[in-house]
Structures are given as C-alpha cells and as structure tokens.
C-alpha positions in Angstrom: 42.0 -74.0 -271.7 38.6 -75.4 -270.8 35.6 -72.8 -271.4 33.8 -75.2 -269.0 32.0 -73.0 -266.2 33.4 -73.9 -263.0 32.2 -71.0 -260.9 28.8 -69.4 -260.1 27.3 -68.4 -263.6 27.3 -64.3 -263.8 26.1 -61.7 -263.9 26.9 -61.0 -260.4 26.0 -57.9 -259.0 27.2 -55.9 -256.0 25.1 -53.8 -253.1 28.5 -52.2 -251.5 28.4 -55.1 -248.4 28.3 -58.5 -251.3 28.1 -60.3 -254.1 25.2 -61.7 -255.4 24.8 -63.9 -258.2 21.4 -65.7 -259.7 20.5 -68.5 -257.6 19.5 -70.8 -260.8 18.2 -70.7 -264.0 14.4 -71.2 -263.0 14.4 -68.7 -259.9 14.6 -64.9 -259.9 16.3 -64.3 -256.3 19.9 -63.4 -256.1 22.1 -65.5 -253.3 25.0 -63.8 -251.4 28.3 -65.3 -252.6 31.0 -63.5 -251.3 31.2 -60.9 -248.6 33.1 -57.2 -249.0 35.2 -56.2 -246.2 36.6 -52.7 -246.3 40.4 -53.1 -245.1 40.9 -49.1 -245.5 37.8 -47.0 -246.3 34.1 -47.6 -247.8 36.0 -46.3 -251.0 38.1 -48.6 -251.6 35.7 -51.7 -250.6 32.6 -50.0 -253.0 35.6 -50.5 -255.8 36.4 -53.9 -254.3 32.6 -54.8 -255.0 32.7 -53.6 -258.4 35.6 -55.1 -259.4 34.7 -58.7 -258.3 31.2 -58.3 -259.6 32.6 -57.5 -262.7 34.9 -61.0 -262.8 32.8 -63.0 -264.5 32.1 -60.5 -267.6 35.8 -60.1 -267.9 36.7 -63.4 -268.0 34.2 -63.9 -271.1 35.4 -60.6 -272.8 39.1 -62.5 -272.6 37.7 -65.5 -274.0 36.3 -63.6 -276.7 39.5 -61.8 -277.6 41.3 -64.9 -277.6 38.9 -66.5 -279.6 39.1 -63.5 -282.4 42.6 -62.4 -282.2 44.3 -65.2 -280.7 48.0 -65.3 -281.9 47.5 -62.1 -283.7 47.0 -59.9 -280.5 50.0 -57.3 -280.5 52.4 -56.7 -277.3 52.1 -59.9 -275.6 48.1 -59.2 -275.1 47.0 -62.7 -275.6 49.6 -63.9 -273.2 48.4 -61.4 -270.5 44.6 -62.6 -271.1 45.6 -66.3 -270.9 47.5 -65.7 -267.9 44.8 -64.2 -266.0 42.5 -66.7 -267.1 44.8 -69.5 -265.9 45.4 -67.2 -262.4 41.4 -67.2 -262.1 41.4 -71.7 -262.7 40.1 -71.0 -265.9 
C-alpha cells in the first residue's frame, strides 16, 4: 500500500453545495473540488457533504490504525480498513 498522496491534500471542508480543499501550500483560498447534488432532500445531501469532506481525515486515521495495530486488530478490522483504503486507490 503506497502512503503516496494521490488526491487533493485535506482538509477539505464543505459549505452544504461543495467541496473545497486548500488550493496549495503558499495560498490561503480554498478551490471547489467536487459538487453536492441532493438526489432526495437537503438532508441527506448536507450529510453527503460531510461525509466526503471528511474522506481524507479517515483515510489517515486508517493508516494510522494499520500502522499501530496492524495484524493485531481484532475481528477482521485491519482487513476492513485495508479494504477501504484499496476501494478509495489508496
């Protein structure tokens, strides 16, 4: 598993309508990087927002875990978290 970044750093942030994300190390502005389209209700595209926003964080806190339990993660945990990081192309 690389921990190579291939996708726009984090933290990404939502405003209910997209995703933003930092537009580069040496500038402050945020850059629109995906679009949230509410298929049912504003509900459940506000939790849409959240949840993608929160991608990139997750991803790390998976890393992490794998990194200090590794093997020794009970229940088929690290399995799940390498799964999901091979389902995201990382």
């Amino acid at each position: 598993m690389s921990n190579q970044t291939k996708h726009t750093p984090g933290p990404w942030s939502d405003d209910g309508d997209y995703i933003r994300a930092k537009a580069g190390n040496n500038r402050p502005d945020l850059v629109r990087i995906a679009e949230i389209f509410p298929v049912w209700s504003e509900a459940e595209g506000a939790a849409n927002a959240k949840l993608i926003a929160a991608a990139p964080d997750m991803a790390e806190a998976l890393r992490l875990m794998l990194d200090v339990y590794g093997k020794d993660a009970t229940g088929g945990v690290s399995d799940q978290a390498r799964a999901a990081l091979v389902k995201a192309g990382l």
